[in-house]
N, C-alpha and C positions, 0 to 999 in steps of 0.2 A: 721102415718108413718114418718112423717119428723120431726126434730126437733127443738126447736126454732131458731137456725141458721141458716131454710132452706134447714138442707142437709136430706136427706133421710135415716132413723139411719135404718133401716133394711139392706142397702146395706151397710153402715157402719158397722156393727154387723156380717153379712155372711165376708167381708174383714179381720175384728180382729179374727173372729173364725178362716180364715183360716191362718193369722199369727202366732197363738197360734199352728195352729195344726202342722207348717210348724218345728217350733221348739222345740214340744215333739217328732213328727218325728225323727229328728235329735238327738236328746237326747239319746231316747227311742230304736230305727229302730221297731217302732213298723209296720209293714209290711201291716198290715190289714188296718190302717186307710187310706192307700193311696186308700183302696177300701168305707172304711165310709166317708172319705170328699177329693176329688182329690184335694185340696186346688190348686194349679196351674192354674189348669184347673180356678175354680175359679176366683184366683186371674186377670188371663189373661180375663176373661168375663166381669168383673168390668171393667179392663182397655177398654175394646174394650166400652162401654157404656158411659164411661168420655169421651172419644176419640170420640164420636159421637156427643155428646151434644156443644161437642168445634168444631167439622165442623163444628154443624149448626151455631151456631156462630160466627168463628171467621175464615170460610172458611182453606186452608191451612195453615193460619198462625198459626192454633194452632199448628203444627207441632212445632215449635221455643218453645212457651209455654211449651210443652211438653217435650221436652228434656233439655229444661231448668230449669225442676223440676228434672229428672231421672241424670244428672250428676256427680251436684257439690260435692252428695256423695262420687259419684266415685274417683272421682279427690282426696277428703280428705283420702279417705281409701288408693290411690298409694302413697297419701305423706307420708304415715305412712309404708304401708307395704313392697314400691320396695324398701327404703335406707334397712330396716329390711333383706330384704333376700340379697339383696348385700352384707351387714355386714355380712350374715352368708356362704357367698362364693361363693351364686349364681353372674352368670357372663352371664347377657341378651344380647340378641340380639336387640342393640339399638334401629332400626327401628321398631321392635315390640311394643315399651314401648308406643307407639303412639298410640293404642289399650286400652292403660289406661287412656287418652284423649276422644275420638273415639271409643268406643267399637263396634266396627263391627264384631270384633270375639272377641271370648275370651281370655282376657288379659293373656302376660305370666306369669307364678313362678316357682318357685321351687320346688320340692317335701317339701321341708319343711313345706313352706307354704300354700302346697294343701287344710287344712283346710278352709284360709283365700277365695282362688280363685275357690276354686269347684262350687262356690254359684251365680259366675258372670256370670254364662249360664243366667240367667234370665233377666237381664239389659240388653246383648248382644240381648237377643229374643226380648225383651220389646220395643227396641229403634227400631229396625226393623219392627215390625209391628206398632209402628208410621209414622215410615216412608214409609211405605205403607200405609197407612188408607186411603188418599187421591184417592188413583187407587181403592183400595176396597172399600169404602164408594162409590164410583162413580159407580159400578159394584151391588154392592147392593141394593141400591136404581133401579136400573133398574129388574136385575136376583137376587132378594135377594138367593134362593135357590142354584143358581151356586155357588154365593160367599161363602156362607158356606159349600159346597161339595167340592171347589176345590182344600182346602191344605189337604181333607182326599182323593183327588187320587193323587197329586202331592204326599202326606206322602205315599201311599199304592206304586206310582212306586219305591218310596226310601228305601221299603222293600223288595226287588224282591233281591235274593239273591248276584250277582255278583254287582249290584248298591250299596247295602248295604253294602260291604265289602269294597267299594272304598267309598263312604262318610265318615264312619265310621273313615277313616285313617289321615280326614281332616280336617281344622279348619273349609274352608267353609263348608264341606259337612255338618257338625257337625249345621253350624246356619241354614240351609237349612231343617235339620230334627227338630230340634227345634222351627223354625218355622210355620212349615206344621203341627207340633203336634197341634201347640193350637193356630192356624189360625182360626180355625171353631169356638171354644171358642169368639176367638177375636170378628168375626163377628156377632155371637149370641147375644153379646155385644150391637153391633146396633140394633138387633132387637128389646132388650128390649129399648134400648131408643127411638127408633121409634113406639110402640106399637105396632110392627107385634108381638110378642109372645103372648100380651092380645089378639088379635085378633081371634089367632086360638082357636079353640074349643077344649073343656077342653078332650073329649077322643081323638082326635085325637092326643093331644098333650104328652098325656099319654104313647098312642102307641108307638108313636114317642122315646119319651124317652126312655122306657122299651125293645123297638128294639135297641136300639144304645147301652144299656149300658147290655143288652146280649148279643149283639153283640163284645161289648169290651173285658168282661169275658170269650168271648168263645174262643176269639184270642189271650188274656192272658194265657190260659189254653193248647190248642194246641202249642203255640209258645212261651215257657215261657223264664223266659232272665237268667239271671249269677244264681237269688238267686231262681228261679223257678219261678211258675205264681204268687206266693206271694205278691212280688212287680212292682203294678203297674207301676211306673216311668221308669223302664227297660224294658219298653215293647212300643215304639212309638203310636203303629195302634192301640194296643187293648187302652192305656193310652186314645188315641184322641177317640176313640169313645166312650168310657165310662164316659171321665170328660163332653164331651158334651150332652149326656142323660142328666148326674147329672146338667148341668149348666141350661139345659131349664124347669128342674124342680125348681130350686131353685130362677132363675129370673123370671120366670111366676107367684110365690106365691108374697103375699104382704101382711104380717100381720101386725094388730093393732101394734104399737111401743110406745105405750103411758106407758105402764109397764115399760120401762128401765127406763126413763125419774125420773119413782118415785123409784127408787132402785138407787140411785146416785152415788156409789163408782164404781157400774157399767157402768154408765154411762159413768163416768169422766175414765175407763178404754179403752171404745172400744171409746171415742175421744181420748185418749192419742196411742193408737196402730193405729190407723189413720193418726195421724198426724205425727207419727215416724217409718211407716213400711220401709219406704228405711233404716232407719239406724237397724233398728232391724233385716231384713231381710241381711244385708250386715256383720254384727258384731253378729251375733246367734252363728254362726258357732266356732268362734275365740271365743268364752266364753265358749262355751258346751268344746275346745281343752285344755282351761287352766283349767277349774273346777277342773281335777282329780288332777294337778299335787299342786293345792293352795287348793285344797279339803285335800290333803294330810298332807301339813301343818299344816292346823287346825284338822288334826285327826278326819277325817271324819270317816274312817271305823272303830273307836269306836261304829259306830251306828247299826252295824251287821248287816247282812246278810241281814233284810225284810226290812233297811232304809237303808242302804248305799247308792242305787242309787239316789234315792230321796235327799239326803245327798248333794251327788255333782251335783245333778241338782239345787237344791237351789244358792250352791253357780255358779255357771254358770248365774242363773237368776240376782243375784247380779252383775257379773261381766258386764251383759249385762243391769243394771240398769246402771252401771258407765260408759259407753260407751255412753248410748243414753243421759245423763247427760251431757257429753263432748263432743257428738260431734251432737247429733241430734236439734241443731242449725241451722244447716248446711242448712236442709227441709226447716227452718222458711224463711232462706234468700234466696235459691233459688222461693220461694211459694211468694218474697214479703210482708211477714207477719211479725210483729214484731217480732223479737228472744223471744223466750221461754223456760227454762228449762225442766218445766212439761208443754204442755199445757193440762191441764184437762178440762178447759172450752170450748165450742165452740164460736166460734166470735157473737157475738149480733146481730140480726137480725138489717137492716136496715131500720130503718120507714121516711116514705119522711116528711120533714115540713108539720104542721097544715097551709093551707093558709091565709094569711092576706087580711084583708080587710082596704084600705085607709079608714080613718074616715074625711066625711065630715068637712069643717074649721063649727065652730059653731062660729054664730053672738053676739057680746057683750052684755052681759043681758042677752041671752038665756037658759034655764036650759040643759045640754048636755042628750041628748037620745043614753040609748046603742044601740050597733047595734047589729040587730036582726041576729043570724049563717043563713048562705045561706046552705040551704039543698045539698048534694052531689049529682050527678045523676050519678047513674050507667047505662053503655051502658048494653040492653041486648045481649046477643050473638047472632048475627047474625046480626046486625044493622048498618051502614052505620060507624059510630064515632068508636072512638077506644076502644077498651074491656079492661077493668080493669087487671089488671095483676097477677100471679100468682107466689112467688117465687120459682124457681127448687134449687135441692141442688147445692151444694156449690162443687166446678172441687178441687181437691183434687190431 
């Protein structure tokens, strides 16, 4: 399951599937896969599980950690894109731009650059249930249950109709629903890193899923949003109950991962979308907006009617090849990591020093005797001394 760096490549691999899927999505508006992989939902359950492993460690302060990885993106995409839509005539409301700092709500733009900014609901939700983790973590560990139930009644009072029309109108109300969607996600998060999900039993967990993510479907179906029940992501209640079925199935499995390991360009793929999803996920959008019009220079629609999409998704994938080239540096230096253009490798695992043994002074004349290796003893588990250790993956 882990790979030689320590990290866990199956939760690496569920991660890049769902950055992949996040931008055929977008490409495509293929409708249906937000029902084949809620990638969000996803996405949000990894994070609640790195967000666990760093309380146990590193108590609140991971919070700092945390958003000092989630940023400096940010920061680089407003140097590029607020002078951008100023230049094209937007005229912001100063005090707002602070928001591109600080994403507490979603930063402002332009219609121009709606492309660029649609995408920073996720950062905006992302940072905020960081900043909760601490009240939740503290909540879960106690009522693990309540915590995960209570941004699906907090999100179900935020659909009640007259509530709904007034968040709907607001920036707050807007992070408010955003959060309550993939709240439960977040916290499900912990329970995989706590091992409550391996705990429960395999049918009940099954149930469990199967009821939630019927449950989603059938509130998507009754209460469908702008494009009908099609698309999940316009549908709050049914979206959070369905991506959290899918997420307690997908964290509860744990298969062999030693297959990627030997299939290597794959490999070096779902380490490279790991270690660049902030920049991929921020810059997808802005590539998929130019493809048609630099698709069109190169005479893409020469390739008729059954490639032309495909056509300008390619060049899209390029554009967002030269983006994560130029700016997905950005992850290395917030991560503390040496800058990387590609990183395709993962970091080397860390082996502690072979110990030394002083060699006795040998008396003059005497023939020197090697010394004999002092056998290691391992503590058994349970035993008084300290237990040999095991590496977890690597906080990402």
């Amino acid at each position: 399951m882990t790979h030689a760096g320590g990290r866990d490549r199956y939760l690496d691999a569920l991660r890049a599937l769902a950055i992949a899927r996040v931008v055929v999505f977008h490409m495509f508006s293929l409708t249906w896969l937000t029902y084949a992989l809620p990638a969000m939902g996803v996405m949000f359950a990894l994070g609640g599980s790195l967000m666990a492993a760093s309380l146990e460690r590193s108590g609140a302060r991971a919070i700092r950690g945390r958003v000092r990885r989630l940023l400096p993106a940010l920061w680089v995409m407003g140097l590029i894109v607020v002078p951008v839509m100023i230049w094209q005539g937007w005229t912001p409301d100063v005090p707002s731009l602070f928001l591109w700092v600080v994403p507490l709500a979603d930063p402002p733009g332009s219609d121009w650059a709606a492309d660029a900014t649609v995408v920073l609901w996720y950062l905006v939700t992302y940072l905020w249930l960081v900043l909760l983790s601490p009240a939740a973590w503290w909540l879960f560990r106690r009522l693990p249950l309540l915590a995960i139930a209570l941004p699906l009644a907090v999100l179900a009072i935020t659909q009640a109709g007259p509530i709904a029309d007034a968040l709907s109108d607001s920036r707050a109300g807007a992070v408010v629903i955003d959060v309550a969607t993939y709240g439960a996600c977040w916290c499900a998060g912990f329970a995989h890193r706590t091992g409550a999900l391996r705990r429960l039993r395999l049918p009940l967990l099954l149930g469990l899923a199967a009821g939630l993510i019927a449950a989603g479907a059938g509130w998507a179906v009754t209460h469908p949003g702008e494009d009908g029940a099609g698309n999940l992501n316009d549908i709050p209640l049914g979206n959070a109950l369905y991506s959290l079925g899918f997420v307690l199935l997908v964290l509860r499995a744990a298969p062999a991962m030693g297959w990627l390991r030997r299939i290597r360009p794959l490999d070096a793929l779902v380490t490279l979308l790991n270690a660049r999803a902030v920049t991929i996920y921020l810059w997808h959008n802005v590539a998929i907006a130019l493809c048609f019009a630099v698709g069109d220079r190169l005479q893409v629609w020469k390739l008729g009617p059954a490639l032309i999409q495909d056509g300008y998704f390619a060049v899209a994938l390029v554009l967002l090849a030269v983006a994560v080239l130029a700016l997905g540096w950005v992850e290395d230096v917030a991560a503390r990591r040496r800058p990387a253009l590609l990183p395709w490798a993962p970091p080397p695992r860390r082996r502690a020093p072979a110990p030394r043994h002083a060699a006795a002074p040998v008396p003059r004349g005497a023939t020197p005797v090697a010394a004999t290796p002092q056998p290691a003893v391992q503590q058994s588990a349970g035993s008084n001394g300290p237990a040999t250790s095991t590496p977890g993956f690597t906080i990402s």
